[in-house]
C-alpha positions as CSV (number, residue, x, y, z in Angstrom):
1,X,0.0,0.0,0.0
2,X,2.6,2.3,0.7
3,X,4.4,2.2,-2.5
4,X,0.9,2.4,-4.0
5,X,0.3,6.0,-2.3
6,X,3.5,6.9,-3.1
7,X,3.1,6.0,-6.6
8,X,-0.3,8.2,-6.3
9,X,1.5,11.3,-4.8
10,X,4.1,11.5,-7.1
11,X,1.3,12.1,-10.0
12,X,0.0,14.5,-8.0
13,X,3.3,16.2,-7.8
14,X,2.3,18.8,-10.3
15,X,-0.6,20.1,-9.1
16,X,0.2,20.1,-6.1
17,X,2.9,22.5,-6.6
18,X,0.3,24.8,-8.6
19,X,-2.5,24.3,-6.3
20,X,0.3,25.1,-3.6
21,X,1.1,28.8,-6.0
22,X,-2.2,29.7,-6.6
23,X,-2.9,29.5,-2.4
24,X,-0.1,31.6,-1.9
25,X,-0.2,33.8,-4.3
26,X,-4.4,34.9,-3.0
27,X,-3.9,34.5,0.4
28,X,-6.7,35.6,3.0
29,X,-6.8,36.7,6.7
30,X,-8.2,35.3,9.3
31,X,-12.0,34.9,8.6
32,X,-12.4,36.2,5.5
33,X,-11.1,33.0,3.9
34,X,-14.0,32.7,1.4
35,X,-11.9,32.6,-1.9
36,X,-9.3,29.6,-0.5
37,X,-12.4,27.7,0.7
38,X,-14.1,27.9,-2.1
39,X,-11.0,26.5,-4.3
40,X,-10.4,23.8,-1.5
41,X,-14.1,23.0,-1.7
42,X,-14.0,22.8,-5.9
43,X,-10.7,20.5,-5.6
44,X,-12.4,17.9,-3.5
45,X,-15.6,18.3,-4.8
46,X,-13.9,17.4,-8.3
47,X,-11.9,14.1,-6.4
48,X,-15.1,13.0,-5.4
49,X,-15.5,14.1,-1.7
50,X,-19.1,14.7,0.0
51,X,-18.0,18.6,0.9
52,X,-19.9,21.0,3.2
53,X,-19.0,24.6,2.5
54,X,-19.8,28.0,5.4
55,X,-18.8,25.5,8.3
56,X,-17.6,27.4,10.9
57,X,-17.9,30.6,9.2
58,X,-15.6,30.5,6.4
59,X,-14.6,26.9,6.8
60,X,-15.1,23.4,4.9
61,X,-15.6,19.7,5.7
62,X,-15.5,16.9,3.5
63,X,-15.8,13.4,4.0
64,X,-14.8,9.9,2.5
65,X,-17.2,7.4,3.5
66,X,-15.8,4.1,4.4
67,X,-16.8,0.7,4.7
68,X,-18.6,1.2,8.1
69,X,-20.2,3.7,8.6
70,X,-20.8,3.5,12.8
71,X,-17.1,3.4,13.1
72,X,-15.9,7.0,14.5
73,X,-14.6,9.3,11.5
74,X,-10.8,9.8,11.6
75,X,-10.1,13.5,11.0
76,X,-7.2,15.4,9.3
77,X,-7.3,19.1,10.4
78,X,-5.8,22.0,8.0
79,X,-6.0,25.7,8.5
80,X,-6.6,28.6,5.6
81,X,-5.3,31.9,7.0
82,X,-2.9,34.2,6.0
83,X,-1.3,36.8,7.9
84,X,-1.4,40.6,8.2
85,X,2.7,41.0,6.7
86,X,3.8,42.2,3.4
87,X,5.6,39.3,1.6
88,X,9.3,39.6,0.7
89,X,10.6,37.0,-1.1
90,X,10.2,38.5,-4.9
91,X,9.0,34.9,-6.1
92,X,6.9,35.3,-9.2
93,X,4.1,33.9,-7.5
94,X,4.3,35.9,-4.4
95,X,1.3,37.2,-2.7
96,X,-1.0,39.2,-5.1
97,X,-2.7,41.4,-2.0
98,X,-0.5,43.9,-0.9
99,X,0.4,43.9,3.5
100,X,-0.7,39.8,3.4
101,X,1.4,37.1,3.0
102,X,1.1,32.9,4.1
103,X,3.6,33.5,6.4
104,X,3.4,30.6,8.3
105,X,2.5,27.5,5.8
106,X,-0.6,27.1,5.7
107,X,-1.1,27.2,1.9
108,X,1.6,24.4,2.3
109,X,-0.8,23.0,4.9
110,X,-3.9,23.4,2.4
111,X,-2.4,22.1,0.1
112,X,-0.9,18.6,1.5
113,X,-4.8,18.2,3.3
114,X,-5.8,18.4,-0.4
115,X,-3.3,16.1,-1.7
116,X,-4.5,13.6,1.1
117,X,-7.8,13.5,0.0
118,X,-6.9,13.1,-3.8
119,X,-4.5,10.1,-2.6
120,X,-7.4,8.6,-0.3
121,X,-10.1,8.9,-2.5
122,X,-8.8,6.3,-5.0
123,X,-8.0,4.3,-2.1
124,X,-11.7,4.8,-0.8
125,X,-12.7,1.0,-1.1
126,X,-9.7,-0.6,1.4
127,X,-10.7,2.3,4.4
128,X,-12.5,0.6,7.2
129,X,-14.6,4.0,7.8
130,X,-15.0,7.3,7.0
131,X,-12.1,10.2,6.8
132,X,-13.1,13.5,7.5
133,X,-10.8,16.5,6.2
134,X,-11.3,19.6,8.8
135,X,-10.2,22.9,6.5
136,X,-10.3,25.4,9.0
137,X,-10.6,29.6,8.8
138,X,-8.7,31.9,11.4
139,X,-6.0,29.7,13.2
140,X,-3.4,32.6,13.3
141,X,-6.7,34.8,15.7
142,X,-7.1,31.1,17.6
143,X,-11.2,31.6,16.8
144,X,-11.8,29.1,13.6
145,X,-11.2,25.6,15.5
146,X,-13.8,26.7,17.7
147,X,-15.8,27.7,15.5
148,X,-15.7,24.6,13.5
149,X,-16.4,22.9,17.0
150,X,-19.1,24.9,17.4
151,X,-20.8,23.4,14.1
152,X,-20.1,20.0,15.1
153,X,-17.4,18.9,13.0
154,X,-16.1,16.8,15.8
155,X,-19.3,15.1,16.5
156,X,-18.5,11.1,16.3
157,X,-14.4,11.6,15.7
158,X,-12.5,8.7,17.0
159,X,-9.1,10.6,16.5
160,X,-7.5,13.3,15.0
161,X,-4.4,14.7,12.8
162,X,-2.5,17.7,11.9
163,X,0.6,18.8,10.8
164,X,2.6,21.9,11.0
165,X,5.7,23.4,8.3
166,X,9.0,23.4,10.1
167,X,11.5,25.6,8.6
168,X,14.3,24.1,11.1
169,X,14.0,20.9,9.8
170,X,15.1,19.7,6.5
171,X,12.6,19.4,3.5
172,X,12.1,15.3,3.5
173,X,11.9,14.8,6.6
174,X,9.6,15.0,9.8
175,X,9.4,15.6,13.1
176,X,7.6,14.1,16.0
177,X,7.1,14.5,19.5
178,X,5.5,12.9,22.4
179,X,3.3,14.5,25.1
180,X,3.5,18.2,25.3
181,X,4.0,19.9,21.7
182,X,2.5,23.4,22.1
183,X,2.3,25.8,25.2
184,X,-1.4,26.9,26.2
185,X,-1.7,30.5,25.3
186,X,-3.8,32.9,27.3
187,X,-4.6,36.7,27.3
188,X,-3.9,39.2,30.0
189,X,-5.1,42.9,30.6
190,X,-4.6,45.3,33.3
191,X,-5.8,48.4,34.2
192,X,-3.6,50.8,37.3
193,X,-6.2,52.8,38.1
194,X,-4.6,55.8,40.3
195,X,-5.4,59.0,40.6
196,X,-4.2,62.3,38.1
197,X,-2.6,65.2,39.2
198,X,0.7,68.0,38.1
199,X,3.9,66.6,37.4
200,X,5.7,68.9,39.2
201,X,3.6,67.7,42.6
202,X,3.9,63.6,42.7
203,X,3.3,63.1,46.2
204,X,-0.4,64.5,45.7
205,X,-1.1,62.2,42.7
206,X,-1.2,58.1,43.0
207,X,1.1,57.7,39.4
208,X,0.2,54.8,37.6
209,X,3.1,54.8,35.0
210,X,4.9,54.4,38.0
211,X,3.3,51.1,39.4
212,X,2.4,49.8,36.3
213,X,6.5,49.7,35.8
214,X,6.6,48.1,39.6
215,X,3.6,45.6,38.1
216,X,6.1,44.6,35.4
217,X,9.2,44.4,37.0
218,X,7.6,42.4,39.7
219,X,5.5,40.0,38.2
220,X,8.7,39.2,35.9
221,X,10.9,38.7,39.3
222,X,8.5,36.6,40.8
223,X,8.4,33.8,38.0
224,X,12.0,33.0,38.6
225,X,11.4,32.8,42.4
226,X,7.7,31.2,42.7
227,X,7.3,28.6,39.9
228,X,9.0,25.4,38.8
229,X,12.1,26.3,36.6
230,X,11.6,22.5,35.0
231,X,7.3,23.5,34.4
232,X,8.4,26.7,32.0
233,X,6.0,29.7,32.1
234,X,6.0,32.8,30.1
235,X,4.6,36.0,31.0
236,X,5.0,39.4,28.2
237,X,3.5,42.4,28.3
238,X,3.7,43.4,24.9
239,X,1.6,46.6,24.9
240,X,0.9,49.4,27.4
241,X,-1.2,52.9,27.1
242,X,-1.6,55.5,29.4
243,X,-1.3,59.4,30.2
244,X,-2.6,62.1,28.7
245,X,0.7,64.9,28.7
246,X,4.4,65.2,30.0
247,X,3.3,66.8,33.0
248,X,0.7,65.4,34.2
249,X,0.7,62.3,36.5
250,X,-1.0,59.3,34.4
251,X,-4.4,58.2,36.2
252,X,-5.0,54.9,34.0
253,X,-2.3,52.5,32.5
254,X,-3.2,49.3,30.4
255,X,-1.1,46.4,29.9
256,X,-1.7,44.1,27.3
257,X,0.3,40.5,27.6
258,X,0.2,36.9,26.9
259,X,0.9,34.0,28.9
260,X,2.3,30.9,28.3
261,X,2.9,27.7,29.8
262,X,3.3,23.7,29.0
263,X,1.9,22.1,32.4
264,X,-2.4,22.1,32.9
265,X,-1.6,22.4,36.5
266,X,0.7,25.6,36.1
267,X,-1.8,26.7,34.2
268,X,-4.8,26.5,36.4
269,X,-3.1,28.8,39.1
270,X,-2.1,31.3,36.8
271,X,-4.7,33.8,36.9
272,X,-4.4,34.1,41.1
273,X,-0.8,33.7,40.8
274,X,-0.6,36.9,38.9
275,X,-3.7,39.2,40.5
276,X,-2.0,38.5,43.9
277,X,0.9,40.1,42.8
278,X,-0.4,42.9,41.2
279,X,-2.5,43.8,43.8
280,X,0.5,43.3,46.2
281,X,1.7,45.7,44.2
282,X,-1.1,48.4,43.7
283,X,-2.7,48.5,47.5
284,X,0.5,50.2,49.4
285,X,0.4,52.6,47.1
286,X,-3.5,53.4,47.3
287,X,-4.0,52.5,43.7
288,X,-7.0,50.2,42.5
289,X,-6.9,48.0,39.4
290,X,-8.7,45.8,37.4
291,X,-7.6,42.7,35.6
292,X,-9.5,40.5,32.9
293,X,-7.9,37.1,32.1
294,X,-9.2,35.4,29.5
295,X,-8.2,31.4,28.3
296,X,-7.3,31.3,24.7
297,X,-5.8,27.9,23.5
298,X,-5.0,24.6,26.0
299,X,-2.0,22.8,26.0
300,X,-1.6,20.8,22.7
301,X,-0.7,17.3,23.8
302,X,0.0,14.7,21.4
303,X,-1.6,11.0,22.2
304,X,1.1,8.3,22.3
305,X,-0.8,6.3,20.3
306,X,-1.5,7.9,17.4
307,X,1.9,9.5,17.5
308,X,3.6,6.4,17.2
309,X,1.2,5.4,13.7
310,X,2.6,8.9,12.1
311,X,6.2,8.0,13.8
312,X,6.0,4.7,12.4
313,X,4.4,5.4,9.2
314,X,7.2,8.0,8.2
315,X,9.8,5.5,9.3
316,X,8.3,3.1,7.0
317,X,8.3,5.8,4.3
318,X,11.3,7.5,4.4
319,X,13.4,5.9,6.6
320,X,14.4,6.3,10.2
321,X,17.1,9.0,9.6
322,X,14.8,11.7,8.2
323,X,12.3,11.4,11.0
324,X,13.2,12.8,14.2
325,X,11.6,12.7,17.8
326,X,11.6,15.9,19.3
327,X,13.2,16.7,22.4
328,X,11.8,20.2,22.8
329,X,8.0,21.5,23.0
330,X,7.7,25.0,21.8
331,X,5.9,27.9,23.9
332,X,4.2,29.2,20.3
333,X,0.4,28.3,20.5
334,X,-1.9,26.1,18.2
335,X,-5.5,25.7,18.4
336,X,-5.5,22.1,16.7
337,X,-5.1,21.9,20.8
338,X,-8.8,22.7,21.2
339,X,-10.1,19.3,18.6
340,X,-8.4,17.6,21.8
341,X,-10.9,18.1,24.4
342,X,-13.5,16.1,22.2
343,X,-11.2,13.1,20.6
344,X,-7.4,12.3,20.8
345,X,-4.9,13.3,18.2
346,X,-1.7,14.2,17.5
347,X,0.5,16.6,15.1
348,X,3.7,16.7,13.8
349,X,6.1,18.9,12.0
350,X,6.9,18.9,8.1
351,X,10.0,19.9,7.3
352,X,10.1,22.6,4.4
353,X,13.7,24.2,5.1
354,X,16.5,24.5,2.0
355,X,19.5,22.4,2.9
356,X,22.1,24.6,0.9
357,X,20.5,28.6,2.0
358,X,19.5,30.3,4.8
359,X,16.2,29.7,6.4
360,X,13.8,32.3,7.7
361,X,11.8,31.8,10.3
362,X,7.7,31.5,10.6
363,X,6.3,34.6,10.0
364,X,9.1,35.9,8.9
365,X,8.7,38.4,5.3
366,X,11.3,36.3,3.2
367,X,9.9,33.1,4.6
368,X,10.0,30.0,2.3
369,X,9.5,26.4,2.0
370,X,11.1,23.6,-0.3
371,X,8.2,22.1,-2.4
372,X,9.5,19.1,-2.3
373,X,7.9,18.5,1.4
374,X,4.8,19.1,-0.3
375,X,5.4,15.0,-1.6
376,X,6.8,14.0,1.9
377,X,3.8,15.2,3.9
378,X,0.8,13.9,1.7
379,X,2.4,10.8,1.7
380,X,3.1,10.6,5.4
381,X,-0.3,11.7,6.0
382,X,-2.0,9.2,3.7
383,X,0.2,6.4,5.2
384,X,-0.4,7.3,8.6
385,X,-4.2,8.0,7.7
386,X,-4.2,3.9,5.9
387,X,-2.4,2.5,8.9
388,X,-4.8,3.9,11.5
389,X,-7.6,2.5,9.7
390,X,-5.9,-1.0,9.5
391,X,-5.1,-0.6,13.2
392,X,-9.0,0.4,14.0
393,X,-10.4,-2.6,11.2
C-alpha cells in the first residue's frame, strides 16, 4: 500500500505545486477566507468528496465514507489563513494582496490536506470508515477551531491529525514528538487605576506609570522565584497605554500581555498567581486596578498512540534517519489543541527548510518552503491515515 500512495502522490506532484502557487499567491486573513475555501471546496468536490462549504464561518468539511459507517470518522485538520505581513521574497508567485502574505504555511498545509484527499479517495474501497478533512478559517486569531467545533465537525471523531511546516528541519523529513507539543496560550489585561494630578507635585497624585512599571518588574521577578524552573511559564506584556501629557501624572495605564505555559496544573493557578501580585503591588500605594484574564488555546498534547502510527508510518516511508523525535516542545500556540478536548490526536512537523541557504523563520517576510515537502507530507499523512484504519479494522 505504501508504494501504491506513493506511486499516487508523485502524480500529483504537479498540481500540487500549482495548487500550492495559486494558495499563496491569493492569500486571506483570518475569517475572511472565502476565496481559498471555495477553491479547497471545488478541488475535492472534483476528487469525489461529499463537501460542506460556510462550516464554521468560512470553513469546509468533507468526507470519505468508508466501509462502516458506525465506526468513528478519523479527521485530518488543516488551517486557511494568512497573515497581516507584506511578503518579501520576490518569487513570481508571491502574494497578489498587498500587507498579506502565508507566512506561516498554511497554503503548504492546504495544500498537503488536499493532496491527502486526492490520494485517499482512490483508495476509498480498502478504508475501514469514514475520513473526514477539517479545513479550517482563522487559526493565526485562535477563533476558527472553535468555530468549526461549534458546528459539530467533531461530532463522532475517534481521533484526530494535523501537521505543521517546520522551517528548522530539513525538506524530506519530519518531526515528531511525544506528550506536550504546544504551550497553552492565554490573554492578559490590566488596568492601574490611580489618581491624576501636576507633574511637578507627585506626592499629591497616586502615578500609575509608575506602578504599572513596579507591576512589570515584579510580576517578571516573581516567575523565577515562585514557579518550577523544570514547568516553563512565560509572561509578556507586549503593549501598554496610558497618560494624557508630559506633565501630568497618568491616572489609568493598560497592559496588554500573553501568557504561556506547557503544564495544565501551572496553568490553572495562573490567573491568582498573577492578580495576587499585582494587587500586592497596587494597594501600598493606594492605587486600584482591574484585571481580565481570558483562556485562549490549552496545551496541545499529542496522544502516544496515534503518534507512534505517524512516527511509524514516516519510518516506514522515508526511513528512520529523516524522522526525528523531538526533544523540545515550543511555547508558540496552536489551536488544533482545542479538537483535543472532544477526541485524541496528535500533530507533527513537516520539514520545508533548503538544505544549501539560509532559512527564515515563521512569519518571517522572506519566509520560504522547499516544495519538495509538499510530496513527503501527503504521503506521510496518507500512510499514517491507511495504517490507523488498518489498526482500528
Amino acid at each position: 500500500m505504501l508504494s501504491q500512495i506513493k506511486e499516487i502522490a508523485e502524480n500529483l506532484a504537479p498540481r500540487l505545486i500549482e495548487i500550492r502557487r495559486h494558495l499563496h499567491s491569493h492569500p486571506e486573513l483570518s475569517g475572511q477566507e472565502y476565496q481559498t475555501a471555495a477553491y479547497a471546496a471545488g478541488v475535492m468536490s472534483s476528487s469525489g468528496l461529499h463537501v460542506q462549504e460556510l462550516v464554521g464561518k468560512t470553513g469546509v468539511v468533507a468526507e470519505l465514507s468508508g466501509a462502516n459507517l458506525d465506526l468513528p470518522a478519523l479527521a485530518i485538520r488543516t488551517d486557511m489563513d494568512a497573515l497581516p505581513i507584506t511578503e518579501g521574497t520576490g518569487l513570481e508567485y508571491a502574494s497578489h494582496k498587498p500587507g498579506i502574505m502565508h507566512a506561516c504555511g498554511h497554503d503548504v498545509h492546504t495544500t498537503i490536506a488536499l493532496g491527502v484527499a486526492m490520494v485517499l479517495a482512490q483508495l476509498e474501497s480498502t478504508l475501514a470508515g469514514t475520513t473526514r478533512f477539517l479545513f479550517q478559517p482563522a487559526e493565526e486569531t485562535a477563533r476558527g477551531a472553535r468555530w468549526m467545533i461549534q458546528d459539530g465537525v467533531m461530532q463522532n471523531v475517534g481521533a484526530i491529525f494535523g501537521l505543521h511546516v517546520w522551517p528548522t528541519i530539513a525538506a524530506g523529513s519530519v518531526g515528531v514528538r511525544y506528550g506536550a507539543m504546544m504551550a497553552a496560550a492565554d490573554d492578559l489585561e490590566i488596568t492601574i487605576l490611580g489618581e491624576s494630578g501636576h507633574g511637578a507635585r507627585p506626592h499629591e497624585a497616586i502615578d500609575a506609570i509608575w506602578i504599572a512599571s513596579q507591576v512589570i518588574t515584579t510580576l517578571q521577578q516573581a516567575i523565577s522565584r515562585t514557579h518550577n524552573p523544570l514547568r516553563p511559564m512565560v509572561l509578556t506584556i507586549g503593549q501598554i497605554s496610558g497618560g494624557r501629557a508630559p506633565n501630568v501624572i497618568a491616572d489609568r495605564v493598560k497592559l496588554l500581555g500573553t501568557v504561556r505555559s506547557l503544564h495544565p496544573e501551572t496553568s490553572k493557578t495562573l490567573p491568582d498567581w498573577i492578580e495576587k501580585i499585582v494587587a500586592s503591588v497596587c494597594h501600598p500605594h493606594n492605587a486600584k486596578y482591574e484585571m481580565n484574564y481570558r483562556r485562549g488555546t490549552p496545551t496541545l498534547m499529542n496522544d502516544p498512540g496515534l503518534t507512534q502510527i505517524i512516527e511509524r508510518a514516516a519510518t516506514e516511508a522515508w526511513g528512520r534517519d529523516r524522522v526525528q523525535l523531538v526533544h523540545e516542545p515550543s511555547l508558540g500556540a496552536e489551536d488544533f489543541s482545542l479538537y483535543l478536548d472532544h477526541a485524541p490526536g496528535t500533530m507533527f512537523r513537516l520539514g520545508v527548510g533548503f538544505p544549501d541557504r539560509p532559512n527564515y523563520p515563521l512569519h518571517h517576510p522572506q519566509f520560504e518552503v522547499d516544495e519538495s515537502a509538499l510530496i513527503t507530507g501527503v504521503v506521510t499523512m496518507a500512510y499514517a491515515a491507511w495504517c490507523y484504519w488498518q489498526r482500528v479494522n
